[in-house]
C-alpha positions in Angstrom: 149.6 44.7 104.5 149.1 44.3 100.8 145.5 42.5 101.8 144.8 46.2 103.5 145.9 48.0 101.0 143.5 46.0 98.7 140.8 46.4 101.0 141.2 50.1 101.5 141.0 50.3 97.3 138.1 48.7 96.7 136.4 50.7 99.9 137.6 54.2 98.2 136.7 52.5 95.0 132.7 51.6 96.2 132.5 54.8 97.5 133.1 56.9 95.3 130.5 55.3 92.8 133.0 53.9 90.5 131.6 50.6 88.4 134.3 50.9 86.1 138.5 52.2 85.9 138.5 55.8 87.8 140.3 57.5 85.0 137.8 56.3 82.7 135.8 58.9 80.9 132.1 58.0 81.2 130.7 60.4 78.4 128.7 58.1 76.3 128.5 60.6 73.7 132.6 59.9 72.6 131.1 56.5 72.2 130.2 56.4 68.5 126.9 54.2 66.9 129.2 51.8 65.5 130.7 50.8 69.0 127.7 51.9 71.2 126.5 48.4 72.0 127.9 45.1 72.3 125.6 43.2 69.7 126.7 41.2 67.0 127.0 43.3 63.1 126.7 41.3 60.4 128.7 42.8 57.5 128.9 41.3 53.7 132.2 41.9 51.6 133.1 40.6 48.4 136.7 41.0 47.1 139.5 39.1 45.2 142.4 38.5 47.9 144.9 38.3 45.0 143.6 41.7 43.7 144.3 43.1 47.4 147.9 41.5 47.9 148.4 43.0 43.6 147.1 46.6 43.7 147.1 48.0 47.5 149.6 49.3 49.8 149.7 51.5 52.3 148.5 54.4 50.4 146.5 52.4 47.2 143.4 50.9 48.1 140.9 49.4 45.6 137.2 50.8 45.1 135.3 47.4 46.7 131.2 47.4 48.4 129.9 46.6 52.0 126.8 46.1 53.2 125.6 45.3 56.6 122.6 44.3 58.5 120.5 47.2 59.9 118.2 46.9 63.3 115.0 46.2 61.7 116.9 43.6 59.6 117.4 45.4 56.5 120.6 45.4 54.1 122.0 48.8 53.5 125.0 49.1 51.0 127.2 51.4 50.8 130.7 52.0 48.7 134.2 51.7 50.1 137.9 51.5 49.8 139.9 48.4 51.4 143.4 47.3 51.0 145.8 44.8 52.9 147.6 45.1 56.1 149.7 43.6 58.3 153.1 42.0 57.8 152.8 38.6 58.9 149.2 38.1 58.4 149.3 39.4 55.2 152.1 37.3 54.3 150.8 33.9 55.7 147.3 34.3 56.5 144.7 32.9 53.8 142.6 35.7 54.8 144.2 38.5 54.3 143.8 41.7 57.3 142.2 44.7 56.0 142.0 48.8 56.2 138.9 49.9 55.2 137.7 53.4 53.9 134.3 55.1 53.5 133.8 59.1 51.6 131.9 61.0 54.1 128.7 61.5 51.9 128.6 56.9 51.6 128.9 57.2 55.2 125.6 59.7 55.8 122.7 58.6 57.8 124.9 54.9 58.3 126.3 54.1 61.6 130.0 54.7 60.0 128.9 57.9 60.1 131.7 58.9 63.0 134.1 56.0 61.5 135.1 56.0 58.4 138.6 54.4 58.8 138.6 51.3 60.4 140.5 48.2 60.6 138.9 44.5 60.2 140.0 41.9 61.8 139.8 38.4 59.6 140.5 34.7 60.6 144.5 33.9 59.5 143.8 30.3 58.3 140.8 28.9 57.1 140.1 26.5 59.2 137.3 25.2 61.7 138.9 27.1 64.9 140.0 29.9 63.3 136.9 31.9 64.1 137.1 30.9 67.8 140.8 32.4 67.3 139.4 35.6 66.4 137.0 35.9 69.2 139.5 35.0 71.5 141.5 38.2 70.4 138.3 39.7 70.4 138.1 39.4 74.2 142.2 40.3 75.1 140.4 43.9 73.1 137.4 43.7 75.6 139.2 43.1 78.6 141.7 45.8 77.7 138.7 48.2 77.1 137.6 47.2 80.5 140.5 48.2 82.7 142.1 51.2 80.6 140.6 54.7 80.2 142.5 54.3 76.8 142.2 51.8 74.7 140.4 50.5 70.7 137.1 50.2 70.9 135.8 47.3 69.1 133.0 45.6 67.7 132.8 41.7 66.7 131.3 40.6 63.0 129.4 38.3 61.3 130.7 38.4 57.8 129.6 36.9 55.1 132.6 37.1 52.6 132.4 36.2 49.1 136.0 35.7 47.8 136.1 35.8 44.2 138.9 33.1 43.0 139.6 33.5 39.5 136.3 32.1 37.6 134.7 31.0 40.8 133.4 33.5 43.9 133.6 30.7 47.4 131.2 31.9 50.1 133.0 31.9 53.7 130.8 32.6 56.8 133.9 34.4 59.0 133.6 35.9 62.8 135.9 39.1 62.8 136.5 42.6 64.0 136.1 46.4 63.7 139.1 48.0 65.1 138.8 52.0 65.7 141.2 54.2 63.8 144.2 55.6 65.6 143.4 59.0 64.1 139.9 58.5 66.2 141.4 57.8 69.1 143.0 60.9 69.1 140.0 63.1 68.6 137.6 61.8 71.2 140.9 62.0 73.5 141.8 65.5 72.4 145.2 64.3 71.9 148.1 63.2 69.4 149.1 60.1 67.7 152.7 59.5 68.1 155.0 58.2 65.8 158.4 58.3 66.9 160.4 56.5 69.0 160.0 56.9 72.9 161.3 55.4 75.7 159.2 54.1 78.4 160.6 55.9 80.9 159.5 59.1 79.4 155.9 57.6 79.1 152.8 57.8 81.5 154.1 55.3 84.1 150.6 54.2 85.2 149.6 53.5 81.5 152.9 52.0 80.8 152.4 49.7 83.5 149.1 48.8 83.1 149.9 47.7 79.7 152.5 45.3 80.6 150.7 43.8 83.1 147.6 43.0 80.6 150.2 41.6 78.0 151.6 39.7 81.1 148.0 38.8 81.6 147.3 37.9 78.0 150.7 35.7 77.6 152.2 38.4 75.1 154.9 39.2 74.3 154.9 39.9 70.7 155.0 43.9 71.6 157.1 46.9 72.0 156.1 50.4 74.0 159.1 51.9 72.9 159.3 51.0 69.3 155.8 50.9 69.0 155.5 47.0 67.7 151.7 46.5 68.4 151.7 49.5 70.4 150.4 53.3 69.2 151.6 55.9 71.4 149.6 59.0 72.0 150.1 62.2 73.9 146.8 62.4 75.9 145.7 64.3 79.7 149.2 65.7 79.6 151.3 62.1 79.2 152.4 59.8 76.8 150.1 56.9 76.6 150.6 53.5 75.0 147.2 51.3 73.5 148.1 47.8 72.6 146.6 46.0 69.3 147.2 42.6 67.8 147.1 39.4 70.1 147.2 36.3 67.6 150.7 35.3 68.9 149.5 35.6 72.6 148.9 32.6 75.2 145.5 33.7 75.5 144.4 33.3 71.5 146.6 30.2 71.2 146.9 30.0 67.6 148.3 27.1 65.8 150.8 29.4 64.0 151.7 31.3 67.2 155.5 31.6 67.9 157.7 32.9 71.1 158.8 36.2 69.5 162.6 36.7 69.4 164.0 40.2 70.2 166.5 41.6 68.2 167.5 37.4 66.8 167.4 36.9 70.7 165.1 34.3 72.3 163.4 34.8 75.2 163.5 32.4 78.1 160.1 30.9 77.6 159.3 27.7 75.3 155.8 28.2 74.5 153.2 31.3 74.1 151.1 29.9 77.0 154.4 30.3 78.8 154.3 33.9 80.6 157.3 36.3 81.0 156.8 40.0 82.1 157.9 42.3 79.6 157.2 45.8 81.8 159.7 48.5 82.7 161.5 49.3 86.1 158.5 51.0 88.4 158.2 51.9 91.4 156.9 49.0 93.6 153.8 50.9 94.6 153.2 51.8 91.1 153.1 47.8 90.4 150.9 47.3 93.5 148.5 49.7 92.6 148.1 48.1 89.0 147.8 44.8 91.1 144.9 45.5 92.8 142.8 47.5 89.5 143.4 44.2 88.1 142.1 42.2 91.2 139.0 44.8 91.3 138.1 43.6 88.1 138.5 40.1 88.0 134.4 39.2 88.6 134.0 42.0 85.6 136.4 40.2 83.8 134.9 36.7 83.7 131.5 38.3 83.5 132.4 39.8 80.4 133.8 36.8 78.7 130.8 35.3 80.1 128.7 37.4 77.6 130.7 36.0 74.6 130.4 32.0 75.3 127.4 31.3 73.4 129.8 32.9 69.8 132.1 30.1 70.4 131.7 27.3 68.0 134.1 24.4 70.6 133.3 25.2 74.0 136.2 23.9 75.2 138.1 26.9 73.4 136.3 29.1 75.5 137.1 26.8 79.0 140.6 27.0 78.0 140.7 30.6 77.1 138.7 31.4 80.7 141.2 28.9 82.1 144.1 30.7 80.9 143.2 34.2 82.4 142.4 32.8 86.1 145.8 31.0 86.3 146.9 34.9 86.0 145.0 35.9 88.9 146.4 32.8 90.8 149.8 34.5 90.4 148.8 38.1 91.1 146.7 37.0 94.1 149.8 35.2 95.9 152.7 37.8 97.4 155.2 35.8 96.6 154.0 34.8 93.0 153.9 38.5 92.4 157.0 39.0 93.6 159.0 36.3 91.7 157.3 36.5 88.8 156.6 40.2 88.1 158.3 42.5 90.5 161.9 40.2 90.1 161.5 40.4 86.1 161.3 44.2 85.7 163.3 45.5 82.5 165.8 48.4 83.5 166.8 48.6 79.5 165.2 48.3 75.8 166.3 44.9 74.4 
């Protein structure tokens, strides 16, 4: 029955001229120059981190400079504002995560025209894999992009950084992100960043359970919907939607520092982050099977698409693994009674 089902999706699916999510919106004109292509920027920044940790916060950033590569190979410059983010990261990550800010007249005629708040992205420790780490994470973004109508865009760096360290400035080459503003989000939505507190039962259950089945995907489970712990909720189409962000403690990145989070001093029943536990709320079975088989429509889009990023990777068995990782998903969502033990069984009916 559920092969029917399945069958009749991806028939209704063909038909109907889909080639990507059915809710997506397929205006490329909300798609801004920054993320309107998938090729490689290549940004400079120079900063002191210790001047970032000393003089920013969440409102205080410090006057810094970035340039990037233009398309006929040209540098253009322009003037910004960064400061630190993050808790853990910034906290135990040599590279420090950033928020970056350009005025609207630095940002004329540049291709931050339509985004001048963005996130970066940086490597946590600096060392030799780290930069596969990030485009690891870089590809939980990609995948999410692929199978939501609602998600960050992103676009994946070449940065040259030049870290100024007391009387001496220490060239790092780095692999990192652009991450879309929340506030952007919003706009090209027509919607409303959310900031309080919401239950999951009062959100979009479609949404909600897409999410936890790509965090279930991913191995995360460093998240929250309803406290909004690497998740933004936003009131968009008429329901409360939930975007995920952040994915260094997933099974999928693998980092060295990666922990199994622990919920309120609890810890959960798994030993390892490449150890996967389903974190969703109580839905409605067909709700689950229906998220089931968008992710089983995708699953050739999905490797094609971390296909396009193998060459970035500087250990190519980083990449096997990663690749690995995400087909031993669809080896439990392809089985009934996988599914049903391992997803279906571990439904939440309360917050933790």
């Amino acid at each position: 029955m559920r092969f029917i089902i399945y069958f009749l999706f991806c028939c209704i699916t063909w038909f109907s001229g889909y080639t990507q999510h059915p809710d997506k919106k397929e205006n490329s004109d909300e798609v801004s120059p920054l993320f309107k292509d998938e090729k490689l920027l290549k940004i400079y920044l120079n900063y002191s981190k210790e001047d970032i940790l000393s003089y920013t916060n969440d409102s205080t950033y410090l006057k810094s400079n970035l340039s990037y590569q233009k398309e006929d190979g040209s540098i253009k410059s322009i003037e910004t504002e960064i400061r630190a983010r993050g808790n853990y990261r910034r906290s135990n990550c040599y590279y420090v995560p950033l928020r970056l800010k350009i005025n609207k007249e630095a940002s004329q005629g540049t291709i931050f025209e339509e985004d001048k708040k963005l996130k970066v992205v940086l490597p946590c420790l600096n060392s030799s894999r780290s930069n596969d780490d990030v485009l690891k994470e870089l590809l939980a973004y990609k995948i999410y992009e692929l199978i939501s109508p609602y998600h960050f865009d992103t676009k994946l760096l070449s940065i040259q950084l030049t870290e100024e360290k007391k009387n001496k400035k220490i060239d790092h080459d780095l692999i990192g992100i652009f991450i879309q503003d929340n506030k952007k989000i919003a706009s090209i939505n027509q919607g409303k960043l959310l900031k309080r507190h919401i239950h999951p039962n009062n959100q979009d259950p479609m949404s909600s359970a897409r999410n936890a089945m790509f965090q279930y995907m991913i191995g995360n489970t460093d998240y929250s919907i309803a406290y909004q712990h690497n998740e933004k909720l936003f009131y968009i189409d008429d329901k409360i939607v939930p975007i995920p962000y952040d994915f260094d403690m997933s099974g999928l990145v693998n980092t060295s520092y990666a922990v199994v989070s622990a919920i309120n001093n609890k810890p959960l029943p798994i030993t390892k982050v490449t150890d996967r536990l389903y974190r969703g709320f109580d839905r409605d079975d067909e709700i689950l099977e229906q998220i089931r088989n968008e992710f089983l429509f995708y699953e050739k889009d999905i490797y094609a698409l971390m296909d396009q990023y193998k060459s970035y990777f500087k250990y190519p068995k980083e990449f096997t693994e990663c690749k690995s990782y995400v087909q031993s998903f669809y080896e439990i969502i392809k089985d009934d009674k996988k599914f049903e033990n391992r997803i279906l069984k571990k439904e939440r009916t309360k917050l933790d």
